[in-house]
SETORSE-918970 format. One line per 10 residues: number of its first residue (from 1); their letters; for each residue x, y, z of C-alpha. Coordinates in pm, whole numbers, always signed. Layout:
NUM = a = X/Y/Z | ...;
***
This chain:
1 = xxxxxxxxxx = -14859/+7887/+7174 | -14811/+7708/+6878 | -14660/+7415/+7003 | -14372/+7476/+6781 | -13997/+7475/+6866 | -13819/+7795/+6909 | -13570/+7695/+6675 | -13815/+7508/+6398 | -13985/+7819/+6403 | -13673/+8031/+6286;
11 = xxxxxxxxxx = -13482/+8060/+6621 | -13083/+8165/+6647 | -12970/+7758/+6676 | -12808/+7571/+6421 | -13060/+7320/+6308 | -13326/+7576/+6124 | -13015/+7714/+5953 | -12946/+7346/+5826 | -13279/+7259/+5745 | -13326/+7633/+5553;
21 = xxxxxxxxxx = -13045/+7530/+5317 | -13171/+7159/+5279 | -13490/+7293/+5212 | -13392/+7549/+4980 | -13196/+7265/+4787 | -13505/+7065/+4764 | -13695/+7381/+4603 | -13447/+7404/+4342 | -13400/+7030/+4234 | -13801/+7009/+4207;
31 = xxxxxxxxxx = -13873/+7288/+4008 | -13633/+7145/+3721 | -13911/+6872/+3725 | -14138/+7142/+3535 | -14364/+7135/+3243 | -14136/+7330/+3013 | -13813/+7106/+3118 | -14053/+6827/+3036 | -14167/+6931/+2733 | -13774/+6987/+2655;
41 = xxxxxxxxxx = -13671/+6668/+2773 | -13936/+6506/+2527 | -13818/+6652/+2286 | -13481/+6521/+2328 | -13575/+6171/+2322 | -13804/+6238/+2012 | -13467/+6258/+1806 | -13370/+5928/+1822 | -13711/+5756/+1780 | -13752/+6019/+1478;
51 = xxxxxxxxxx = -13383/+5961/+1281 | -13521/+5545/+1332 | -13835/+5585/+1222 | -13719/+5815/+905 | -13418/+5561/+801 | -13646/+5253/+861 | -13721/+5006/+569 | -13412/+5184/+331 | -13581/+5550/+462 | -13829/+5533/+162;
61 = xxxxxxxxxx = -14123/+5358/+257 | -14386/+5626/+262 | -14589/+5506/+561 | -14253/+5486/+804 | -14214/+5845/+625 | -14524/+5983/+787 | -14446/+5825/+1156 | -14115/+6023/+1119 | -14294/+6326/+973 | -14548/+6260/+1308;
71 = xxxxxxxxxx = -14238/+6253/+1543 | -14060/+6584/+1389 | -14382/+6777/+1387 | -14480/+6731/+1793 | -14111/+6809/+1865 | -14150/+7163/+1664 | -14475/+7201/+1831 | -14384/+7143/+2212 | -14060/+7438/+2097 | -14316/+7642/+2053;
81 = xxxxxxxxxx = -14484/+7594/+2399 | -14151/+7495/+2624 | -14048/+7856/+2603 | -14330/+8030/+2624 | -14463/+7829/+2928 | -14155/+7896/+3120 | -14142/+8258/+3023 | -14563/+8302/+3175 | -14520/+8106/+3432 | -14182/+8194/+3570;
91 = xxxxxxxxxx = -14056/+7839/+3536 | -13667/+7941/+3400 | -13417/+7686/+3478 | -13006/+7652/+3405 | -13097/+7322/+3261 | -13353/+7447/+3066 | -13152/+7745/+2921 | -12887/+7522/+2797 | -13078/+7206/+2694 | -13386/+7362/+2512;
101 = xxxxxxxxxx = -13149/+7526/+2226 | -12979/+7175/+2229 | -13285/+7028/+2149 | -13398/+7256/+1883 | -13069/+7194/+1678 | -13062/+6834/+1755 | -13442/+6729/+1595 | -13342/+6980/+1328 | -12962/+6905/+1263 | -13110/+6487/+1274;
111 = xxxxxxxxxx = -13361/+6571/+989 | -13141/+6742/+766 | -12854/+6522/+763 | -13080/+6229/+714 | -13244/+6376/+413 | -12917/+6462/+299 | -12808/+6098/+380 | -13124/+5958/+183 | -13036/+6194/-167 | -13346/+6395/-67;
121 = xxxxxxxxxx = -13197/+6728/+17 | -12826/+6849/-131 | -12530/+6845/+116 | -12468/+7254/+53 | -12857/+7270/+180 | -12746/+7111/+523 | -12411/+7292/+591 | -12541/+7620/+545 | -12842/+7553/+784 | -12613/+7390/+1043;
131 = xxxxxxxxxx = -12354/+7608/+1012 | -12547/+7934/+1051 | -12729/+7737/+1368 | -12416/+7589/+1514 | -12245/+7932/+1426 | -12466/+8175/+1592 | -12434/+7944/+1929 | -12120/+7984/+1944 | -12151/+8389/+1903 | -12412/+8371/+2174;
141 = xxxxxxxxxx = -12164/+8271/+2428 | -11924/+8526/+2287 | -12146/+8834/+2409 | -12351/+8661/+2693 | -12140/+8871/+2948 | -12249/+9169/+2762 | -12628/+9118/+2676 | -12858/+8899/+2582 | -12996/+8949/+2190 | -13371/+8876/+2163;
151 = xxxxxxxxxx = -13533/+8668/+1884 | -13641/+8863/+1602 | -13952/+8857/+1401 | -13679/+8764/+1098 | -13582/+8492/+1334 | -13943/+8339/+1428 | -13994/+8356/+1061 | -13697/+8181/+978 | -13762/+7897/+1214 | -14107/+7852/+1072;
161 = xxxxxxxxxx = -13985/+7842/+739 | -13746/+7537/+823 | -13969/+7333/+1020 | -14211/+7349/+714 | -13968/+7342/+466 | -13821/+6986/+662 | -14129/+6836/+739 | -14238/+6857/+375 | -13909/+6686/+278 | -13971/+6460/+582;
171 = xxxxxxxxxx = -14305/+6349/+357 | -14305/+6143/+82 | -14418/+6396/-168 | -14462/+6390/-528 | -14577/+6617/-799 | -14666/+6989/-722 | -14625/+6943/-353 | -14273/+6839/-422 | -14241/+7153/-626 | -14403/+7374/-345;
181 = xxxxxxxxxx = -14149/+7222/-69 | -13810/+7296/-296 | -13941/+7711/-286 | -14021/+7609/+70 | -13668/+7559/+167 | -13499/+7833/-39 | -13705/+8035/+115 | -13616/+7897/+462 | -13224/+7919/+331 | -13240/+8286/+211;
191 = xxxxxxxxxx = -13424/+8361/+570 | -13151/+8178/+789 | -12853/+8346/+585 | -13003/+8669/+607 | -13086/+8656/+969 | -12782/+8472/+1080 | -12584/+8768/+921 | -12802/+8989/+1095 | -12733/+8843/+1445 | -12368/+8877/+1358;
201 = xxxxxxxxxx = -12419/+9327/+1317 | -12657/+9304/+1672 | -12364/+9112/+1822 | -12077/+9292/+1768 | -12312/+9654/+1790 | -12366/+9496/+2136 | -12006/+9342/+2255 | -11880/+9755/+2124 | -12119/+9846/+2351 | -12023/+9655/+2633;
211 = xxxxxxxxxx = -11675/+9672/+2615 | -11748/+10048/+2574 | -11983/+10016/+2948 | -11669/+9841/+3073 | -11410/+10122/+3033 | -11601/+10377/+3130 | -11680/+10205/+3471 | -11308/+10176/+3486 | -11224/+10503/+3443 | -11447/+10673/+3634;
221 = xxxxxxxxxx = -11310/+10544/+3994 | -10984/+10709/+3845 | -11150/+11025/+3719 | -11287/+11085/+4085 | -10949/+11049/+4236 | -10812/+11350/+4031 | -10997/+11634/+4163 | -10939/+11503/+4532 | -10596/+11479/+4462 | -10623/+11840/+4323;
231 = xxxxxxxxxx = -10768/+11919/+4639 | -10538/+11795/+4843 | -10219/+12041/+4688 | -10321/+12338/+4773 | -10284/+12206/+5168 | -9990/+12083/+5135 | -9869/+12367/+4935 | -9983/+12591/+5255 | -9845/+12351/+5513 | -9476/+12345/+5350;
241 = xxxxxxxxxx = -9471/+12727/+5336 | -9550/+12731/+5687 | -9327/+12526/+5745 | -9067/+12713/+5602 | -9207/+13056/+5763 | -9173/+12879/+6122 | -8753/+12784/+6012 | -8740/+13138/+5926 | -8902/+13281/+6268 | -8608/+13058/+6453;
251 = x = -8351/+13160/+6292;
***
């Protein structure tokens, strides 16, 4: 004996039913208290402390530049191992599928419109960036139902580009390193308009493809019906003209 309950040890009463769900509950709400939802959550507060410590002192005092550059460059660095720590070590969340691509565009979205704000980056620079990132969000939702599109090697590529390109601008640069960052970011702006377009074909390739999946799984209940139905005639075909023979015999 174990000196256990029947019904603590997973008997037919009520109260290890309750305590099952309670303890289920408890599961769940602690492992959103995990080092990638962490990492995310960081990250999330790093946006305000960064946009402060960019626009401090007029936003051109070089040493408050490098703080902000400091800030921006250990958000992009804990993106890089939020998601791959949750993907190793199984540590997936709701919260953290929703707020770690909030995150991203929030540190990102800050920096640009700042340096847009501050005359160091044109406006058009911003609202293509932001509109491609807000814009492929929004398409994300469109065809969740019908697939999930994974990041592309164009796509890692293009993220790299704009956290280097925006940390450069972060930096108070002058001379050939002010040069080097302006190639920096049209490289980083030919890479997100190319992939963003990109995403657009795999989307739609994949909601035709879905919506394709769909009616075929809803004809198919129908296209088994027919041949019982065919089935079925000849019977009755039989039974009526026996039916008919047997009114003949009695007459």
């Amino acid at each position: 004996m174990t000196g256990v309950p029947a019904s603590a040890a997973g008997g037919s009463g009520a109260t290890p039913v309750r305590g099952g769900k309670l303890g289920a509950a408890a599961v769940n709400q602690a492992s959103l208290w995990n080092i990638a939802n962490l990492l995310t959550m960081a990250r999330l507060v790093l946006v305000p402390g960064f946009v402060v410590l960019l626009l401090h002192n007029g936003g051109y005092d070089p040493a408050w530049r490098s703080f902000a550059w400091a800030a921006f460059a250990i958000a992009m660095i804990t993106d890089l191992f939020d998601g791959h720590l949750a993907r190793t070590y199984n540590l997936v969340t709701d919260f953290g599928k929703i707020a770690d691509p909030i995150a991203d565009k929030a540190i990102m979205g800050a920096a640009l419109i700042c340096l847009s704000y501050l005359g160091d980056l044109p406006w058009w620079v911003t609202g293509v960036i932001l509109f491609r990132e807000l814009g492929i969000t929004l398409m994300r939702f469109w065809v969740i139902r019908h697939g999930v599109i994974p990041a592309s090697r164009g796509g890692k590529m293009k993220t790299l580009a704009q956290g280097t390109a925006v940390g450069m601008y972060v930096l108070a640069l002058t001379g050939p390193l002010a040069t080097l960052r302006f190639w920096v970011m049209a490289v980083a702006v030919v890479l997100t308009v190319v992939t963003g377009l990109d995403y657009v074909r795999q989307a739609v390739v994949l909601r035709r493809q879905g919506l394709a999946a769909e009616r075929a799984a809803a004809e198919e209940p129908q296209a088994m019906e027919e041949p019982q139905a065919a089935a079925e005639e000849p019977g009755a075909v039989a039974e009526a003209a026996g039916a008919r023979g047997s009114a003949e015999a009695e007459r």
